[in-house]
N, C-alpha and C positions, 0 to 999 in steps of 0.2 A: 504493500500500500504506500510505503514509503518514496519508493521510485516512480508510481504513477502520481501522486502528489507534486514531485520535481517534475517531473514529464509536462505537466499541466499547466507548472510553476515557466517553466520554458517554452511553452508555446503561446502562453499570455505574453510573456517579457516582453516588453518596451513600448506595447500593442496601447497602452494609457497616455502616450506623447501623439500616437497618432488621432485616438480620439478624440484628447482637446486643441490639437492642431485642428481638424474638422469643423470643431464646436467653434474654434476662434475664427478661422477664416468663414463659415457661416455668418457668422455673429458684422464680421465687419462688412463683408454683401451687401448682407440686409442693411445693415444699413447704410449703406451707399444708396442703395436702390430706393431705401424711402423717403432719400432728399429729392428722387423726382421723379415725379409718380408716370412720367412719360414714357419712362427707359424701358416699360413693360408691355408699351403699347403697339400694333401689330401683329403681322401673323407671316409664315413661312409657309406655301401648300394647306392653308388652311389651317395650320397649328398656329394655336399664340403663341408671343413670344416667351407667358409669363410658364408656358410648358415647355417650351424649348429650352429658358431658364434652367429648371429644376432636371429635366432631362440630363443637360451640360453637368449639372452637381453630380447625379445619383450615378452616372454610370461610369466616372472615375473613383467615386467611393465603394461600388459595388466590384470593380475591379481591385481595389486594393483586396477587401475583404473575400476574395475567393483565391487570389494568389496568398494572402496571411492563412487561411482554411487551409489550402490543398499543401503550400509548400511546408508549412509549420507541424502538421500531421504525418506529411511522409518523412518530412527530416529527424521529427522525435520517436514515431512509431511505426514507420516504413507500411500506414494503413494502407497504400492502394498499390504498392507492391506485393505486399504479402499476401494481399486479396486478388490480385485479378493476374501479379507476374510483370515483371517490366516494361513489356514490348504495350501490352495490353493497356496498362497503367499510364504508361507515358499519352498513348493514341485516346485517353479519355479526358486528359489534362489540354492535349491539343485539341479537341474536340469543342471542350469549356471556352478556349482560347479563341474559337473559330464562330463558334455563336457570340461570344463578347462583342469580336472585331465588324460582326454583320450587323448588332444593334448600335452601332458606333455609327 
């Protein structure tokens, strides 16, 4: 129990600077953006801007957070190697990586 405690202890590390890096650079956005209620206005193909906004946030945060998941899990407990085998492991990581880069 003691080594999956460290295990866990090691795959959380450092992961608390990126969170409030997020919460701060969030925090100064917004308020940029409510000194002028304009910067929100319009649309791209029919999307507003104010989803095109949020779009631009969530899908470099949801990239961080599936590369800290996949890489932080195989590094400490080799989980998608030991489940699926290398070749198989790696082609579902690229996989992940290939759906990212098409919502991008």
């Amino acid at each position: 129990m003691v080594k999956e405690n460290q295990i866990l202890r090691e795959i959380f590390r450092y992961q608390i600077w990126h969170l409030l890096s997020v919460a701060i650079l969030l925090i100064l956005v917004l308020t940029f953006i409510a000194q002028d209620d304009a910067l929100l206005n319009g649309s791209l193909w029919g999307i507003g801007t104010e989803t095109w906004f949020w779009l631009s946030i969530a899908i470099p945060i949801f990239h961080q957070v599936y590369v800290w998941i996949v890489w932080r899990l195989e590094l400490y407990r080799g989980t998608f190697t030991s489940r699926f085998g290398l070749q198989k492991a790696f082609n579902l990581y690229r996989a992940g990586f290939y759906y990212y880069s098409c919502i991008q």
